[in-house]
N, C-alpha and C positions, 0 to 999 in steps of 0.2 A: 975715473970716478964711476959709481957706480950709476945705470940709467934708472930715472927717476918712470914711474908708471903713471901712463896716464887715467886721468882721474875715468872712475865706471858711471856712465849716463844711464845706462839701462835702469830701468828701476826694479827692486827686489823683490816684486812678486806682484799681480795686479789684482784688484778690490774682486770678491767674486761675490760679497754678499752686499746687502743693503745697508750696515752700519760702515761695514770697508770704505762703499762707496761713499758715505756722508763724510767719513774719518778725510780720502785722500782731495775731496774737493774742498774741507776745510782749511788743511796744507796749502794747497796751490792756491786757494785766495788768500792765506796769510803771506804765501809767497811774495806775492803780488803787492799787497798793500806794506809789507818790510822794503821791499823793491823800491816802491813809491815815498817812502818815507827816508831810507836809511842810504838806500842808493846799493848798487851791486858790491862794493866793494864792503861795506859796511854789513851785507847782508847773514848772516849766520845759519846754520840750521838749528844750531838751539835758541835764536831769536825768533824763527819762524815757526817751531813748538811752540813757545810761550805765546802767540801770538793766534796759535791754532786754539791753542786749550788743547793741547797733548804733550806728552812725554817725550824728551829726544828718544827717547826707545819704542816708542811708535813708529815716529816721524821713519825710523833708520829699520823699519821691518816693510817697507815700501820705496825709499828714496836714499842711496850709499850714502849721498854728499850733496852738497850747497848744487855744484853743476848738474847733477840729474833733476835737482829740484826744479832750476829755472828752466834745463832741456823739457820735462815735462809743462811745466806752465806754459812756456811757446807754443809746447805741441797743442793744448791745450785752449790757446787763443787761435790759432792756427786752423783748430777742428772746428772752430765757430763762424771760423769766418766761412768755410767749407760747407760747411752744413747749411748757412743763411743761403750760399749759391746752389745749391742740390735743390733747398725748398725751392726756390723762386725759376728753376727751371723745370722744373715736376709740374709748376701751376702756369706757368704758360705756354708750355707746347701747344703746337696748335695757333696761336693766337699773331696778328698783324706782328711782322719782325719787325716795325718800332719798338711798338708797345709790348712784346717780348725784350727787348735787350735795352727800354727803359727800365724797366722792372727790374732788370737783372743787376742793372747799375746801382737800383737804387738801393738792392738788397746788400746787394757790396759793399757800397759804402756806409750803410745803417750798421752792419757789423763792424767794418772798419773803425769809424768816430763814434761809437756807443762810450767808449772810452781812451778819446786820444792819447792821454797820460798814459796807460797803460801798453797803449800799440806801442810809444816811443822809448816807453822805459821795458822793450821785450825784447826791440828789435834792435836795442842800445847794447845786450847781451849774446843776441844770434851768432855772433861769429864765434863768440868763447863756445857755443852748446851745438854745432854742427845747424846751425840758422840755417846754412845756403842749401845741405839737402834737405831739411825739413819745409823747407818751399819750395825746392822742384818737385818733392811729392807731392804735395797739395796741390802745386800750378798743374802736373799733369791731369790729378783728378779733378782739377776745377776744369780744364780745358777739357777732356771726355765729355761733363756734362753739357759746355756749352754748343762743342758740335751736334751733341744728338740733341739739344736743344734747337737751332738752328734749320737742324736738317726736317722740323717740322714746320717751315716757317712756309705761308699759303702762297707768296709770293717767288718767280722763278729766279735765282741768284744767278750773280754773274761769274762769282768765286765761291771757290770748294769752300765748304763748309769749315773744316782745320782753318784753311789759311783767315777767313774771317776771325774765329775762336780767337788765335794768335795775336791778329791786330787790336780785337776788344779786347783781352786779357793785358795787352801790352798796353794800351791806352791809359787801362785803371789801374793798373797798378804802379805805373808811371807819375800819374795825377797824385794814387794816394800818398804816394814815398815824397812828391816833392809837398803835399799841404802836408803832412808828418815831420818832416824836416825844415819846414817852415818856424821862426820863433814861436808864433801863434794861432795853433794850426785851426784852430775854431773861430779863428776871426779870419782865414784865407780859403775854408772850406766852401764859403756859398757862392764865392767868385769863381773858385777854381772847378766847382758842380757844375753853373751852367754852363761853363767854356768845355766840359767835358761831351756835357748834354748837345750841345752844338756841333761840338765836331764828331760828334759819333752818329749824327742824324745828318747830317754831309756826307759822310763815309759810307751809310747803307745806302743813301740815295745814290749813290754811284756804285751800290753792289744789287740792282736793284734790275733783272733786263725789263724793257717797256711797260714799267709800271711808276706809279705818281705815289710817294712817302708823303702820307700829311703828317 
């Protein structure tokens, strides 16, 4: 039998002007909201036109097929949550390593549950769109910023900066996957915040040499 070709994620060309750019963010939130509606399997790309207000022959001068659309939307949700941790480490370097990597949690998680339907119904898709490398890219770049975040913190640590990054980055993301795979992840997120909040303010207090964490 003849092999079957696997479907193209890449997308066919990226927005370089300001209508482009209006054109392909329209796409990825009709992505998004047919996603939420119809479910992946029902998902279309000429639903997702009609849903944009474009042409499948738009839709298909930027995105081959259904899979490049939702690889792009992960990426997508992906960069936001990236970007929420990049700000939040930009504006506290410098400042008491609590009150640095409360900040940092909390920016994590404000992008995270901005919209939990949307995290679950992405991360329900990640395996079909190459999900597991499109988080260890962003885990790496999310992990660079928190050690050179870290490595500004006034207090002397007991542990290398990396290996900190690692265990907060594994904490939250831990936390988030399980209140995301929770039935009702907005009625288990504020229990499962402060038990984050806690053991993460336990954990510096003991990366912490002869200094007092209030």
């Amino acid at each position: 039998m003849p092999r079957v070709a696997a479907p193209t994620l890449t997308p066919r060309k990226s927005p370089v002007q300001e209508r482009s750019s209006v054109t392909v963010e329209a796409i990825l939130q009709a992505t998004i909201q047919v996603l939420l509606k119809e479910g992946k399997e029902q998902l279309t790309t000429t639903r997702v036109a009609e849903r944009a207000g474009v042409s499948v022959g738009t839709l298909y001068q930027y995105f081959p097929n259904k899979s490049a659309l939702l690889q792009a939307a992960l990426r997508n949700h992906m960069e936001e949550i990236a970007g929420a941790v990049e700000h939040a480490c930009h504006e506290q370097r410098g400042k008491p390593l609590v009150e640095m990597v409360i900040a940092l949690i909390e920016s994590f998680f404000a992008a995270k549950m901005r919209n939990p339907r949307t995290s679950v119904a992405l991360y329900s898709v990640s395996s079909d769109v190459d999900g597991l490398k499109i988080a260890q890219q962003t885990g790496r770049r999310v992990h660079k910023e928190i050690v050179a975040l870290l490595r500004t913190a006034p207090e002397p640590l007991t542990k290398e900066p990396e290996m900190l990054a690692s265990m907060l980055q594994s904490m939250m993301n831990g936390v988030s996957r399980r209140v995301l795979e929770s039935p009702a992840p907005e009625k288990h997120f504020a229990e499962m915040h402060q038990e984050l909040l806690f053991l993460t303010r336990t954990y510096l207090a003991a990366s912490v040499a002869e200094a007092e964490l209030v």
